[in-house]
N, C-alpha and C positions, 0 to 999 in steps of 0.2 A: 504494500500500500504506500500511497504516499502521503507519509506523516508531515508532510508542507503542508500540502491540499488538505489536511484537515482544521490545521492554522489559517489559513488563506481563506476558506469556507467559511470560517466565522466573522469573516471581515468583510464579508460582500455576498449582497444581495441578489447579485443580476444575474442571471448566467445565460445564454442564446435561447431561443426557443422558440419555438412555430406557432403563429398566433394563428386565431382564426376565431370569426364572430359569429357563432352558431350557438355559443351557450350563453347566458346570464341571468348574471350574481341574484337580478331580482324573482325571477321566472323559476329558477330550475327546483324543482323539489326537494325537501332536505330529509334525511332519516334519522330518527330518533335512535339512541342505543338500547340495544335488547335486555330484557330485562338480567339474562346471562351475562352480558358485556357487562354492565353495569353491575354486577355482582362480581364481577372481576376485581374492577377495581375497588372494592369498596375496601378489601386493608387499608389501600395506598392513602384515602383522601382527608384523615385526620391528619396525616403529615405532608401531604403535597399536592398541588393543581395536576390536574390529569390531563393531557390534548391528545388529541387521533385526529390525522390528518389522511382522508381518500391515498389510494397509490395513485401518485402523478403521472403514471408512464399512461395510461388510458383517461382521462378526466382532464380537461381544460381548466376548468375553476374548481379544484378539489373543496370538500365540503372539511372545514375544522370542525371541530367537537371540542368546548372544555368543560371539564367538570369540577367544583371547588366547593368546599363548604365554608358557611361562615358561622363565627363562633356568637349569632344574635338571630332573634326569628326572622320567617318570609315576609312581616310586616313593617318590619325594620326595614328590610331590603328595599322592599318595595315603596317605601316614601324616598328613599334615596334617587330610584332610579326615576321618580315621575318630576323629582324636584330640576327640571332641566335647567333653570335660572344660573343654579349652582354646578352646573359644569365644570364651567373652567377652574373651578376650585379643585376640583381630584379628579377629573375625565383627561385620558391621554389625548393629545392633540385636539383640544380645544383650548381658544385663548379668548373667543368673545363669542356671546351667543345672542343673537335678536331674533323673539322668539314673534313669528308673526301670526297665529292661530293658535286659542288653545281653549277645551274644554274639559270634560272629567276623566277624560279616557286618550285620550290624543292631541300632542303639541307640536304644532311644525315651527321649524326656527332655521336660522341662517345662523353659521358661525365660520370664525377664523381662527386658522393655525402659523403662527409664526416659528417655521423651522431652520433657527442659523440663518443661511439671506435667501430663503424660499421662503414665499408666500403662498398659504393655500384658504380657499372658501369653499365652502360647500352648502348645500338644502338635504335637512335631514328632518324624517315625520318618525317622534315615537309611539308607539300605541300599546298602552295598556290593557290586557282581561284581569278581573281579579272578580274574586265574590267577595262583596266589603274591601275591608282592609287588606287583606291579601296573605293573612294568618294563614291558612288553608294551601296558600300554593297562589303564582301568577302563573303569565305569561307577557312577557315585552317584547316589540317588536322594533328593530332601529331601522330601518330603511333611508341610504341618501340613494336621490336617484341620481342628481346630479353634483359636479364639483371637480375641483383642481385630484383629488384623489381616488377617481373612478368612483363607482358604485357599487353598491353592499347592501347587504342584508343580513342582519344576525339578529337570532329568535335566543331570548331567554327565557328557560323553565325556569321556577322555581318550585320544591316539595319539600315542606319539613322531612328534615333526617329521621329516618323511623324510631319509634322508641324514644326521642329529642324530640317535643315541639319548639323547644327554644334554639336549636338550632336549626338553618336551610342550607339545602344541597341546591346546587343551581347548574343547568348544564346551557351552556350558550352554543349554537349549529350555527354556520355562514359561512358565507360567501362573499371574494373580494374580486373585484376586475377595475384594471387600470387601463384599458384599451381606450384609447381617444379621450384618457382624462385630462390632460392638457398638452405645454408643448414638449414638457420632460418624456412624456408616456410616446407620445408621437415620434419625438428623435430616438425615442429606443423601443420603437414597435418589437425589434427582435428577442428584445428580455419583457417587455410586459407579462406574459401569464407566467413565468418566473417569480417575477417582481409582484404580481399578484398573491399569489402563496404566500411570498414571505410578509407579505402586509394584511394578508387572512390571519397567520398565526400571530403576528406582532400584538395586533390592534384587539384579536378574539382572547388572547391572554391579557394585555393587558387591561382591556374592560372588565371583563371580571376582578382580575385582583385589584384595581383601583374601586368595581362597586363595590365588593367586599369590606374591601379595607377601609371607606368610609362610612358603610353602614354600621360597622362596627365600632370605627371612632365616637359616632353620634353617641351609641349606646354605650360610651365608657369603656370599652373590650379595649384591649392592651395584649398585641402578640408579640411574646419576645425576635426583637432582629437578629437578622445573618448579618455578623459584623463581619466577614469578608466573604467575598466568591470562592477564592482561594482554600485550597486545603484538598483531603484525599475524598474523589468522586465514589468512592466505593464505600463510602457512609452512607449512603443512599441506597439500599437493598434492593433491587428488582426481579423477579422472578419471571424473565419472560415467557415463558410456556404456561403458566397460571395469564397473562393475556394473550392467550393462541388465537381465541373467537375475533378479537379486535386488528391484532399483528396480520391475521387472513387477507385484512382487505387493505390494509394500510401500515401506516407507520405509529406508535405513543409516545410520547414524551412524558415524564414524569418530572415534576421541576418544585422546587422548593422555595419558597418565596412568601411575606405577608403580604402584601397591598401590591406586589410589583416592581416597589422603588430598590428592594433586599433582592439576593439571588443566592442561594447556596449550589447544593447538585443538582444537575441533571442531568436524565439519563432516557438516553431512545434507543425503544425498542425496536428491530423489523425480520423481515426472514428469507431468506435466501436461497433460492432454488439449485445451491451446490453443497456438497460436504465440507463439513468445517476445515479442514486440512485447504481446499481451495481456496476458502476465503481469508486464511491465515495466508497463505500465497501470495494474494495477490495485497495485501495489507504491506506486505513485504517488496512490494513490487515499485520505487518510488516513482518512476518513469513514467512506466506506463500509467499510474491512478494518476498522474498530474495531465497528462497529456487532454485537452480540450476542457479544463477547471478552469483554468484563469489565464489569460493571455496578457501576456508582460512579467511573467512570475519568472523566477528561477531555482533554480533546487542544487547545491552543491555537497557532494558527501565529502566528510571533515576527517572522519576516522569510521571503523568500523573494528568489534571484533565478534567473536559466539553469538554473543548475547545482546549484544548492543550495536547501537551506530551512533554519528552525528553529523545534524547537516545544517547546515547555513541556509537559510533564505531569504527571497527579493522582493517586492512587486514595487515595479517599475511602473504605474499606473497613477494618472490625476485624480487628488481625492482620498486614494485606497493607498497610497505609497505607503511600506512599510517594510520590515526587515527585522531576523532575529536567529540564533540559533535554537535547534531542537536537539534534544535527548528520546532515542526510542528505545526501548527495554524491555527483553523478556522475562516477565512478570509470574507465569506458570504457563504452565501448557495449551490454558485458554485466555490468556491474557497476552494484549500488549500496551505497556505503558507510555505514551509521549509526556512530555516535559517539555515547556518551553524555560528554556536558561536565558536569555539574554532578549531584550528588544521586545518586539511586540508582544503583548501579553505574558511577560514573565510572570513565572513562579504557575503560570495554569498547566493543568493536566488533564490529560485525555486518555481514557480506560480500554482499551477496544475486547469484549470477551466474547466468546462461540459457544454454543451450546447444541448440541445436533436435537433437532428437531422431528419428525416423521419423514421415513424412509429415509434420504441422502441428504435431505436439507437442513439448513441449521440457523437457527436464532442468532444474531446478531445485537451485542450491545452497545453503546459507544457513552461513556462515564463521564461528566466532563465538570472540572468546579474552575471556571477562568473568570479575568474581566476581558469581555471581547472589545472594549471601547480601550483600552491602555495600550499606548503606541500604534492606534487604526484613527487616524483625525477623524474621517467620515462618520467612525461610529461615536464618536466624542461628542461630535457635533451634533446627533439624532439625539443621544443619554441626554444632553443637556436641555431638550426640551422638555422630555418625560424619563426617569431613568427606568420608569415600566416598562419600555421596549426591550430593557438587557434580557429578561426571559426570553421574547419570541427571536429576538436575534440571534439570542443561541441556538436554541431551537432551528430555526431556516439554515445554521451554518452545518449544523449536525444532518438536518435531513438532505442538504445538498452532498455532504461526505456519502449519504448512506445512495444516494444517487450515484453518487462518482464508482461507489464500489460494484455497485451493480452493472453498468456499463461495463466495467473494466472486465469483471466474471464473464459475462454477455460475449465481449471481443474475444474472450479467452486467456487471459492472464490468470 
């Protein structure tokens, strides 16, 4: 593999891809998770936000899935999310809201987002169901149709946690397209449904943990913070063949965080249609897994011995310029550890473990506790509007790695 491309990957968003206007974000039908799926995860969600994101290789606008609970009732919640006025107080990328319609159940408003020296606006309608107060359980619906950041749609459940009324589970499904949202989307027709994904998972994470985390403020809840990113990813337990029903059709991420602004581990799961021995292969392979990742990148081996390597890296690229050495490391038999020692993202680590799955196949994990904005300007400059985006950024950089691996298997490395 190549242990650049997994550094590189969490530093950029774009990567080429074939657009085409046949599906949309507002139109296409979304699926709820089964009640199986969701009983999957239900260990994981007292300790961590849950996302499942469609396989990208057939889906244009893959549907996100998050799931989160919060430590305050669905009526709590539910005043938060209708209180639109107060956006820009804890909503990621709103900075002004003018709300032009509003009645008991539906508000439509205009708002702006100032990102670093972009400027974006948008028309967003949200629409509430509730019986009463919303003790019982909602439903919200955010729809922009239009604006500088494509079009969306993401549906929030909410159901007290069984056994807890005082606490709600919230599952948010949507969908993001940036096709002809303005003239950025335009000049890079070729990475928009790329670029769409990664702004499905940024935006679908960080909406929940920022309504969380203010619903919960209101009501006095106080969750202890991840005082750094940093430290060993394999504090984070996952067990991915206990998520086989959901890993079937897609990729999960499991991510530790309170409101968003925090990040501890995360860890994505997927599955791979070769024996773990190949995919250890090609993990090993630096060349070949960099090859169509990032263009202007470089990958230079430093040393190598048994068990180890090290390599220097580049990207030569406007925006995304960065550089660093890596440390990779055989860790056991199903492991390989990266380290970044020097330069972009020092001190983060990246886990990668195998697990053989049914028949030849096998579960793929990738561990990771970094900050992806330290020494990447670009992502510096996104943190510093909301630092809720560092979960979905990780996240996008991790499912493009698990993208790159699968092609490379595919080619046959």
């Amino acid at each position: 593999m190549n242990r650049f491309s997994l550094a590189c990957s969490l530093a950029v968003v774009s990567l080429a891809s074939s657009a085409s206007a046949q599906e949309n974000a507002l139109t296409l039908p979304t699926r709820a998770l089964s009640p199986a799926e969701l009983a999957s995860i239900e260990p994981l969600l007292d300790r961590a936000v849950v996302t499942h994101i469609e396989s990208t290789e057939f889906v244009e606008l893959p549907q996100v899935t998050v799931v989160a609970r919060a430590e305050v009732g669905c009526a709590e919640v539910l005043a938060t999310a209708r209180d639109v006025a107060s956006y820009p107080a804890f909503m990621p990328a709103i900075d002004t809201v003018a709300i032009e319609s509003s009645s008991a159940d539906t508000t439509s408003f205009e708002w702006t987002w100032q990102a670093s020296v972009l400027s974006f606006r948008g028309h967003t309608v949200v629409t509430t169901v509730a019986d009463g107060d919303g003790a019982n359980g909602f439903r919200v619906v955010l729809e922009t149709h239009t604006g500088d950041l494509g079009r969306a749609r993401r549906v929030i459940r909410a159901t007290p946690v069984r056994g807890d009324e005082g606490r709600c589970q919230l599952v948010i499904v949507g969908r993001h397209d940036v096709r002809d949202a303005n003239y950025v989307a335009r000049e890079a027709a070729g990475s928009a449904l790329t670029i769409s994904r990664s702004l499905s998972l940024v935006l679908s994470i960080a909406t929940v943990a920022r309504l969380r985390g203010e619903a919960e403020r209101r009501a006095g809840v106080s969750r202890p913070r991840i005082d750094s990113p940093l430290g060993d990813p394999r504090s984070l337990h996952v067990d991915p063949a206990s998520l086989g029903l959901l890993v079937s059709r897609g990729e999960v991420f499991v991510l530790e965080t309170t409101d968003g602004s925090d990040l501890g581990a995360i860890v994505g799961v997927t599955r791979l249609l070769f024996p773990a021995d190949r995919v250890r292969h090609a993990f090993f392979d630096p060349v070949s897994f960099c090859v169509g990742l990032l263009n202007g990148a470089t990958l230079t081996e430093l040393s190598r011995d048994e068990a180890s390597a090290r390599y220097g890296w580049n990207v030569d690229v406007p925006f995304l310029g960065s550089s660093g050495q890596l440390a990779i490391r055989d860790v056991t038999t199903d492991e390989v550890e990266l380290e970044a020692l020097s330069g972009a993202m020092q001190g983060g680590r990246i886990v990668l473990g195998t697990r053989p799955a049914d028949g030849t196949n096998t579960y793929a994990t990738l561990a990771a506790r970094l900050d992806p904005s330290d020494g990447v300007p670009i992502i510096a400059a996104i943190e510093s509007t909301d630092p809720a985006f560092r979960p979905g950024l990780v996240a996008s950089g991790l499912l493009m790695a698990f993208r790159g691996l699968r092609r490379g298997l595919n080619e046959g490395h």
